[in-house]
N, C-alpha and C positions, 0 to 999 in steps of 0.2 A: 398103410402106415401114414402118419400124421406128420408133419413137417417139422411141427415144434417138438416133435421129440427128436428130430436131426439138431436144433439150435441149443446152443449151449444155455444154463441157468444159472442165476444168480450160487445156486451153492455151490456150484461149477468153482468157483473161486474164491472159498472159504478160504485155504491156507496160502493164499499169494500171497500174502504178507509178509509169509516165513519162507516162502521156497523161492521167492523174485530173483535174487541173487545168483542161486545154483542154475534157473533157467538163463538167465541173461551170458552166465561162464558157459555152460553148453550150447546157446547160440553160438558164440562167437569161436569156441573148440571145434561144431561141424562146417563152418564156415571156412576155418584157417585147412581144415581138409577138405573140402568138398571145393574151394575152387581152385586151388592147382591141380585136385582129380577131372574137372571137367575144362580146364585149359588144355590138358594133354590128350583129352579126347579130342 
């Protein structure tokens, strides 16, 4: 297997420009969970 088919490609992120937002609100959604779940671990 070739490496540059592991690396991501410019069409790779064709629609960022319309989905930036919903990714940015799902960062911060697993975030506000994931670290009181790994404080308590």
């Amino acid at each position: 297997m070739r490496l540059t088919r592991l690396l991501p490609h410019r069409s790779d992120y064709a629609g960022l420009r319309e989905s930036w937002r919903g990714d940015v609100l799902a960062g911060i959604t697993v975030s506000v969970v994931a670290l009181p779940l790994a404080l308590a671990f």
